[in-house]
N, C-alpha and C positions, 0 to 999 in steps of 0.2 A: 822255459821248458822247451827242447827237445823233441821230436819224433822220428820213430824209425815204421814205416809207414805202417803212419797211425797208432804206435804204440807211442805213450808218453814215456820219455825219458829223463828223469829227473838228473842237475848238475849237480856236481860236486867240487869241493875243493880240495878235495886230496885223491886226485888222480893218479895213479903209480902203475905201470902193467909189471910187473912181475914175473922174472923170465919161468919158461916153464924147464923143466929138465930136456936138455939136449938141445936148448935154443942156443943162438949164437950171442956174443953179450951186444950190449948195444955198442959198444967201438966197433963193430966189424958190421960191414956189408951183409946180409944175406944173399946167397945164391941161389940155394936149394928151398923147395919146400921146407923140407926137414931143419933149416937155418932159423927158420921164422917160427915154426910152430911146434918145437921141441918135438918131444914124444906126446903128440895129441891124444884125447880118450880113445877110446873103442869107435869106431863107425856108428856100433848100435848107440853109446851112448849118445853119442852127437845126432844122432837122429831123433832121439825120445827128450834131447833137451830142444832141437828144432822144433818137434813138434808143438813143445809147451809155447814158445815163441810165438809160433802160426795161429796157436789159439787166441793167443793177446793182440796180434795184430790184427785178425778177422774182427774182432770187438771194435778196436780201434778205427779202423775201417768202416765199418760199419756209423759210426758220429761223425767219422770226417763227412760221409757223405750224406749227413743230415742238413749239413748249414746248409740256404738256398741261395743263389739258386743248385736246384738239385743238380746232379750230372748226368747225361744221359745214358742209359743202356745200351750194351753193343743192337745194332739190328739182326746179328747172327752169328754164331759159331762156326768156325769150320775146322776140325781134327786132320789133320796131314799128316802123313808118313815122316821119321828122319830118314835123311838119304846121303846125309853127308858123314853125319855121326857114327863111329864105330860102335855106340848105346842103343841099338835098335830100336824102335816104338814110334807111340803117335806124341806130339801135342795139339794145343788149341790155338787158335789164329780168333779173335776176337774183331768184329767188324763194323768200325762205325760210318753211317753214311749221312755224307752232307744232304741238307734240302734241296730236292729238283732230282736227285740219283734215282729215285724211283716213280717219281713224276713222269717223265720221259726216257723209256728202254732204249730211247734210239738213242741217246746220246751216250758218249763213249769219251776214253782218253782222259778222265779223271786223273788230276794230282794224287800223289799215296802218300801218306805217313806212317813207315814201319814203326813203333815204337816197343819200348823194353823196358819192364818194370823196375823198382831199386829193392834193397829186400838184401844186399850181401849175398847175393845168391845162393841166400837159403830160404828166404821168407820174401813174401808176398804175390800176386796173381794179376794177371792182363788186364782187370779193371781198378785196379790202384790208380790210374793216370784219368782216369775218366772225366774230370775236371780238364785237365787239358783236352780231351777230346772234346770236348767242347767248342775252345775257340779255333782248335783245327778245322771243324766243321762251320762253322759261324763267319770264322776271317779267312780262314787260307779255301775254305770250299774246295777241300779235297776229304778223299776218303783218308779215314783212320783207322790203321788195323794191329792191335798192339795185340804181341808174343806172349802168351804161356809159356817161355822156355821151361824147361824141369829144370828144376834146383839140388842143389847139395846139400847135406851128404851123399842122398841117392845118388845124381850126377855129378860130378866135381868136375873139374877142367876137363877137358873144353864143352861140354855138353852144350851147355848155353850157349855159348859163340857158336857153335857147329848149327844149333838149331838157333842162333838168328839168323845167319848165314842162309840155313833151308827156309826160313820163311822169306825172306829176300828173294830166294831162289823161284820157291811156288808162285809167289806175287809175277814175279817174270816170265813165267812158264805158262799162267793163266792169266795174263793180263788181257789178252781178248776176251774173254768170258766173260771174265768182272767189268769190263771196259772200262779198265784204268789204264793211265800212257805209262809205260814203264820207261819211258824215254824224260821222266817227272819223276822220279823216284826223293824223297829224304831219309833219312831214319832221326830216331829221336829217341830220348831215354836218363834215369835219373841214376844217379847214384851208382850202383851195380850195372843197371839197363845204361846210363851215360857209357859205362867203357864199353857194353856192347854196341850201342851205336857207332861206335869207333870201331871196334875190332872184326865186327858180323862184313861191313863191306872189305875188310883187310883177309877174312878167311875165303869169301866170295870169290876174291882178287887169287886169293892164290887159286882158287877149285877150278877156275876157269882156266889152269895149266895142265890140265891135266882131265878135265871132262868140256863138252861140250855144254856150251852154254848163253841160247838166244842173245844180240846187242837188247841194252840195258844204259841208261845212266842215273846214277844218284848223284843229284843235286845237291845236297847241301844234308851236314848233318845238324842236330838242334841237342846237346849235350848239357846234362844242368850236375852241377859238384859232380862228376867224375870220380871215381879213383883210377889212376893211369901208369903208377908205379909200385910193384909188388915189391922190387927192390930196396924199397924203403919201410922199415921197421916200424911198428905202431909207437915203441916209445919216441924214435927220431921226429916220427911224425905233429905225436902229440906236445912234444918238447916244441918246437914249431911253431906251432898254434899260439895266435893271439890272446884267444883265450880258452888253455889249457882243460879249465872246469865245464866249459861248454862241450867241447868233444864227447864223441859216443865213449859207454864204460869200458873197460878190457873185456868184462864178461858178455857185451857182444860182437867186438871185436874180434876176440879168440875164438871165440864159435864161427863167426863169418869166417876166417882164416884157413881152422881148423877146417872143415866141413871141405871148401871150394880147392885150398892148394891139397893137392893130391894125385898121383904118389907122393912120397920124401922126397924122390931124386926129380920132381918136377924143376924145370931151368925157370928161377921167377922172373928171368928179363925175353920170353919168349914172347915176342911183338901182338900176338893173339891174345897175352895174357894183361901185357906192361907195354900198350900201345908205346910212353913215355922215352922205351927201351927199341923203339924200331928205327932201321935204318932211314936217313930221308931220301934213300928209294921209295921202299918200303910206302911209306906215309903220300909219296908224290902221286906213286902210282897207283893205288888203292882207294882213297880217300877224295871227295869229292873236292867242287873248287869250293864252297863256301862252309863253312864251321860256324856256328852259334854257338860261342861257349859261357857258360853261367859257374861261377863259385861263390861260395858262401864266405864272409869275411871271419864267421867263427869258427869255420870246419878245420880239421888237421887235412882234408886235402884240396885246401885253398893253394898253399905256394905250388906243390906237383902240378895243379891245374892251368895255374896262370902262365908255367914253364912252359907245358905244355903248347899253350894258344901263340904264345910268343915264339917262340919255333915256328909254329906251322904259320904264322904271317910271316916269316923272314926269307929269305932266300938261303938253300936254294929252294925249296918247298914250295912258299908263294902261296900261299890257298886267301881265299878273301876273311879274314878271319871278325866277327863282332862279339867283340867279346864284355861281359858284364858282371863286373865283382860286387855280391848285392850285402851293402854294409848292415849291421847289425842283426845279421839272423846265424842260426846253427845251419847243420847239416838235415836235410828234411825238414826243413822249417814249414815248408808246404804242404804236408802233411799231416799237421797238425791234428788232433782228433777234439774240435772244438766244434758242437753241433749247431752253435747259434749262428756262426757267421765263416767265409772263409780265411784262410789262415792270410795274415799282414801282407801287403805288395805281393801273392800270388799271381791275383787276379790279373793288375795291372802289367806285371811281367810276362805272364801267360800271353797275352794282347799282343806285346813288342817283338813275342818271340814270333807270332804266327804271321805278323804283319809281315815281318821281315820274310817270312816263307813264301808269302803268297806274294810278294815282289821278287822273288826266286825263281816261281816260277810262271809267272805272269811276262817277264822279261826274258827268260828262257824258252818259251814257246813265239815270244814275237821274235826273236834273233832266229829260234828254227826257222820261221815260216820266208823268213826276210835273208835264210844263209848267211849270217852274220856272225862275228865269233863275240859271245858275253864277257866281261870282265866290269864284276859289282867292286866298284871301291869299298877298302877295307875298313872297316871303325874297331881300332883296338886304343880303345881309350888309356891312358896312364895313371893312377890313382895316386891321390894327395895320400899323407901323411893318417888322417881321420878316416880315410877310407872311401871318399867322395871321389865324383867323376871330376877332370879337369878338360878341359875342349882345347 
């Protein structure tokens, strides 16, 4: 069994998507929106069938975070203005704090985790990751402040990126307040949230051309199944897949699709949308030195993903890349909405992921203090046959 967070999805063996009217067939490339998503429903409809979704998942949600140990509650809300988005409005900035953050006011310069929800950017909220907030807090001893972006169909492209981007940006702008080092920066994010951890510092990178914007660096991003190529069709993708009956249905698919690519004439290789599609300028200059990249061995976007991480270790890019194809699970497998215990090798992977962050930036703060220039050897493992690591 499947989940799309927290909602159980059951597999099937007869997986087919079914082009819609005005899609392109599956021999050809999509370019446009309109290539990939036919003549989509109404807006309104797509929102009153999102909604039924948001409802199954809040349930869903709700058992995930029954197994113990429980996860913890943000310590605070905080609503911010968009400032980058041509969508005017507030969201939420959810705030987790490590132990000793409020023990002692005088201390300052806190590590940050921006993080980004999965959901297809239509469904789910800033405490879906709260299990991971956890060993952020726990092993990396930084603060955790995962994004309410707004979602689609209300928002469609770029809303999210634009407002991960502003919360990036707020985090920088009030980092003495909060007394976190924005000079410590990561971002992190699953699924839908995986490509904005990607894309949010790639919109940042460009904003900073054209407004001003306090010195800043992000360190390192922590990205788990991504989707990172719009350019690629759900049937190509699901055809792909190892195994095919694992993948998510069409009928969440087509509504993720539908909902986020918008307008028709949206370009689906535009580097904010289909990181996978950006130049290696683009990725060199934008994107931190280090990548945590995680794919699922039964997801349709395991091969996009691995492409992906294997680029950005190679030259000329060169980023430090650790990357982790984790064998025999689906897409959201973490997710799970199983109230007795947490969902298989979460736990443990959560662990590897944070440890690796907090020797990020444990070692980036001693090369600051020491004017030293960093460079973490890369671990981009090669995977056997069965899907095992090989050293």
């Amino acid at each position: 069994m499947q989940a799309v967070q927290g909602i159980p999805v059951p597999t099937t063996s007869n997986v087919e998507d079914k082009p819609t009217p005005g899609e392109v067939p599956p021999t050809q490339k999509p370019k446009k929106a309109k290539d990939k998503t036919g003549h989509p429903p109404s807006r309104f409809s797509l929102r009153m069938t999102a909604g039924w979704w948001r409802s199954l998942q809040c349930i869903g949600m709700s058992l995930h975070f029954l197994a113990p140990p429980r996860p913890p509650n943000p310590d605070f809300v905080k609503s911010i203005p968009s400032t980058i988005s041509s969508q005017k409005g507030h969201f939420d900035l959810h705030f987790y704090l490590p132990e000793g953050y409020n023990k002692d006011p005088r201390s300052d310069k806190w590590p940050v985790v921006v993080n980004f929800h999965g959901g297809g950017f239509t469904l789910g909220n800033a405490s879906d990751d709260a299990r991971f907030a956890r060993f952020i807090l726990e092993k990396c001893h930084a603060v955790f402040v995962s994004v309410e972006y707004r979602l689609a169909p209300e928002f469609p492209f770029p809303t999210a990126v634009d407002d991960g981007a502003d919360a990036l940006l707020y985090i920088i702008q009030n980092a003495a307040k909060l007394r976190l080092d924005k000079n410590r920066l990561a971002t992190s994010g699953f699924s839908a949230g995986g490509n904005v951890a990607i894309t949010a510092p790639i919109r940042l990178f460009e904003h900073r051309k054209t407004t001003e914007v306090p010195e800043y660096r992000i360190l390192a991003i922590a990205t788990w199944y991504p989707i990172t190529d719009y350019t690629l069709s759900r049937a190509e993708r699901r055809a792909s897949a190892r195994r095919p009956e694992a993948t998510l249905p069409p009928a969440l698919t087509n509504l993720f699709d539908a909902s986020y690519l918008f307008p028709p004439e949206l370009d689906l290789a535009h580097p904010c949308l289909s990181p996978s599609r950006a130049s290696d300028e683009i990725l060199m200059e934008s994107l931190p030195p280090n990548v945590i990249f995680h794919t699922c061995e039964w997801d349709m976007l395991l091969h996009e993903g691995e492409e992906l991480a294997q680029r950005l270790q190679k030259p000329p890019i060169s980023k430090n890349v650790y990357y982790t194809m984790i064998p025999g699970v689906a897409h959201g497998w973490d997710k799970g909405p199983n109230p007795m215990k947490p969902p298989p090798k979460s736990e443990k992977l959560y662990g590897e992921c944070c440890r690796r962050l907090k020797i990020i930036f444990e070692e980036d703060q001693t090369h600051s203090i020491l004017n030293l220039p960093i460079k973490l050897p890369p671990i981009l493992h090669p995977k056997s046959k069965d899907g095992s690591e090989t050293e």
